[in-house]
C-alpha positions as CSV (number, residue, x, y, z in Angstrom):
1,X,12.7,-77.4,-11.6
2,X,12.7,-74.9,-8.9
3,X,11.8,-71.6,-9.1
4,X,11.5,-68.5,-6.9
5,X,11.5,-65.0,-6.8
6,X,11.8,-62.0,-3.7
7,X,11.6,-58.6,-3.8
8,X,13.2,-56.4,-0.8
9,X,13.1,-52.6,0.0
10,X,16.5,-51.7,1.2
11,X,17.6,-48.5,3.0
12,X,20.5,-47.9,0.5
13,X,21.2,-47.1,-2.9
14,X,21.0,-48.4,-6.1
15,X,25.3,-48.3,-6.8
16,X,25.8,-49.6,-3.4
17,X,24.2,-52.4,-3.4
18,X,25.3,-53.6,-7.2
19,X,28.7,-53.6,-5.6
20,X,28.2,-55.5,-3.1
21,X,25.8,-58.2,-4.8
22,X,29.1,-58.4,-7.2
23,X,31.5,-59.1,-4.3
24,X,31.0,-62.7,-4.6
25,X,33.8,-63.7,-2.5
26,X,32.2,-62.4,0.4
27,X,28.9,-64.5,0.2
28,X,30.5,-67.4,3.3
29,X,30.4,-64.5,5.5
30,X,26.9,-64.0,5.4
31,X,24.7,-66.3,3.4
32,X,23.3,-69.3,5.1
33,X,25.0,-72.5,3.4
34,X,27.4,-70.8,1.4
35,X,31.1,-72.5,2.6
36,X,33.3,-71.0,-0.3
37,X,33.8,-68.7,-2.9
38,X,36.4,-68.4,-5.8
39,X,36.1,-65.1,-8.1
40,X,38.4,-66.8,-11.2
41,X,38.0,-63.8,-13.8
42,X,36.6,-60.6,-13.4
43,X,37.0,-58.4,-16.6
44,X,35.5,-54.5,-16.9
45,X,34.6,-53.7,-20.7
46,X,32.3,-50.3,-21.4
47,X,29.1,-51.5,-20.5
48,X,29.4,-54.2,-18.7
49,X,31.2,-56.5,-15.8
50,X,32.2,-59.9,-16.4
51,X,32.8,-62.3,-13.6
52,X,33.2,-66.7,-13.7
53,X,33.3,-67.6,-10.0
54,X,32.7,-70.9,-8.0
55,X,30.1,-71.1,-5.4
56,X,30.2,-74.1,-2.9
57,X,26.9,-74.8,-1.0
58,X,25.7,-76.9,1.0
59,X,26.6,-78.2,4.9
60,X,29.1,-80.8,5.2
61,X,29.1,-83.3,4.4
62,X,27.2,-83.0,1.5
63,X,28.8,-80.0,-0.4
64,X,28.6,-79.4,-3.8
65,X,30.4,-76.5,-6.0
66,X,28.9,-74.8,-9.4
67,X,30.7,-72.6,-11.5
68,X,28.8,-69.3,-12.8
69,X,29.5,-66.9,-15.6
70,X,28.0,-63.4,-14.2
71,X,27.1,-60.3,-15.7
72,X,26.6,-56.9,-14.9
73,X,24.8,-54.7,-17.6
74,X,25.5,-51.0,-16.2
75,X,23.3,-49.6,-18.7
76,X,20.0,-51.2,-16.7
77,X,21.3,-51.6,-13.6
78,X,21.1,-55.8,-14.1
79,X,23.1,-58.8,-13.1
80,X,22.2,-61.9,-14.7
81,X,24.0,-65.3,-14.0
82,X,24.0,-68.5,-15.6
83,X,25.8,-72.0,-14.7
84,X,28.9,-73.2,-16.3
85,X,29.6,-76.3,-14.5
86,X,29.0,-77.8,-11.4
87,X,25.8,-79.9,-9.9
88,X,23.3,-78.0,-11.9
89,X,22.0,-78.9,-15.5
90,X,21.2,-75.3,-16.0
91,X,20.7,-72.3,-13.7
92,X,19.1,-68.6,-14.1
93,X,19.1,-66.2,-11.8
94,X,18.9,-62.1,-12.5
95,X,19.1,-59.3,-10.7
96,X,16.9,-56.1,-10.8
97,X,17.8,-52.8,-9.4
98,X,15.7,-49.3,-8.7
99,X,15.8,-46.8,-6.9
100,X,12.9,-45.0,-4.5
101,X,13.8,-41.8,-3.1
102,X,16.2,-43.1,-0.2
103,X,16.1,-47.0,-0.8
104,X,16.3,-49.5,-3.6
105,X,13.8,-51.7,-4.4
106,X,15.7,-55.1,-5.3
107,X,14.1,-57.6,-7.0
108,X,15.9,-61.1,-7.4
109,X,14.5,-64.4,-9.4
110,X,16.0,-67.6,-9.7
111,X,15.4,-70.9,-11.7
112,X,17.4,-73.7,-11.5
113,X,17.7,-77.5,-12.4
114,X,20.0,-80.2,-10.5
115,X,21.1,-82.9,-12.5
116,X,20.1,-85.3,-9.5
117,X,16.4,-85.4,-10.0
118,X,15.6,-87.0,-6.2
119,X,17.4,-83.5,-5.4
120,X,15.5,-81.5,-7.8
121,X,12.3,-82.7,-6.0
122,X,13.1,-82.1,-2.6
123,X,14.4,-78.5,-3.4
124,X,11.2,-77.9,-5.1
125,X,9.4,-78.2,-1.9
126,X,11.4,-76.2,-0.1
127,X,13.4,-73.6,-2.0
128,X,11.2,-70.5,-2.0
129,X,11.5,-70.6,2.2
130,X,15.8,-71.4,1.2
131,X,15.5,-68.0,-0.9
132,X,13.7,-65.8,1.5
133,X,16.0,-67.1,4.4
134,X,18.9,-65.9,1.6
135,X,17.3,-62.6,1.0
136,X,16.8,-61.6,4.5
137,X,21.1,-62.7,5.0
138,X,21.5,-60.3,1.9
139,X,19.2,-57.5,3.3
140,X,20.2,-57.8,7.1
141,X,24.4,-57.4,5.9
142,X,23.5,-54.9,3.1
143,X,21.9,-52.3,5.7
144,X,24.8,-53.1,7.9
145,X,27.1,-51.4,5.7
């Protein structure tokens, strides 16, 4: 099962950058391996943001798309997503915000399980280097904006 975290200083703040982490549809831009994006639902309620969204990864050929239920907890500043359907057997991933004086220190941690187990070994080997290489996409367009 494949696990990783990263945490990044970024020269921005804290609201900024929760707005863009929730603009899902603009993740092919940007992030390595990402083909496509569907944002499906997106509902506001008092505390909280609601998204279910498809994410389709991969390079073609071999593409594969999951469906995620996100949340956004404005009270602590927190995403956390969790897989509906799609290639994975389960997937976890939050995301934490705070702020320092002119930037926000970001910390992001995943956890994930493919149904195809030779696939869930080989991304074990590899997937903290996939992550960073995702975080430094995320960092580099964030301090673009």
């Amino acid at each position: 099962m494949p696990k990783a975290s990263v945490t990044r200083l970024i020269e921005r703040d804290k609201k900024t950058l929760i707005k863009f982490v929730l603009d899902i549809e603009k993740y092919p831009e940007f992030i390595p391996f990402c083909i496509d994006s569907k944002v499906y639902e997106k509902e506001e309620v008092e505390d909280c943001i609601k998204i279910i969204a498809d994410l389709t990864i991969g390079k073609k050929p071999f593409t594969d798309t999951y469906k995620s239920d996100v949340k956004y907890d404005k009270k602590n500043d927190h995403i956390h997503v969790t897989n509906i359907d799609g290639p994975l057997n389960y997937l976890e991933n939050n995301w934490r915000f705070v702020e320092k004086d002119n930037f926000t220190e970001v910390h992001f941690d995943v956890d994930f399980e493919i149904k195809n187990k030779f696939l869930n070994i080989i991304m074990s080997k590899s997937f903290q280097y996939g992550l960073d290489k995702i975080a430094d996409a995320f960092q580099k367009r964030a301090e673009s904006l």
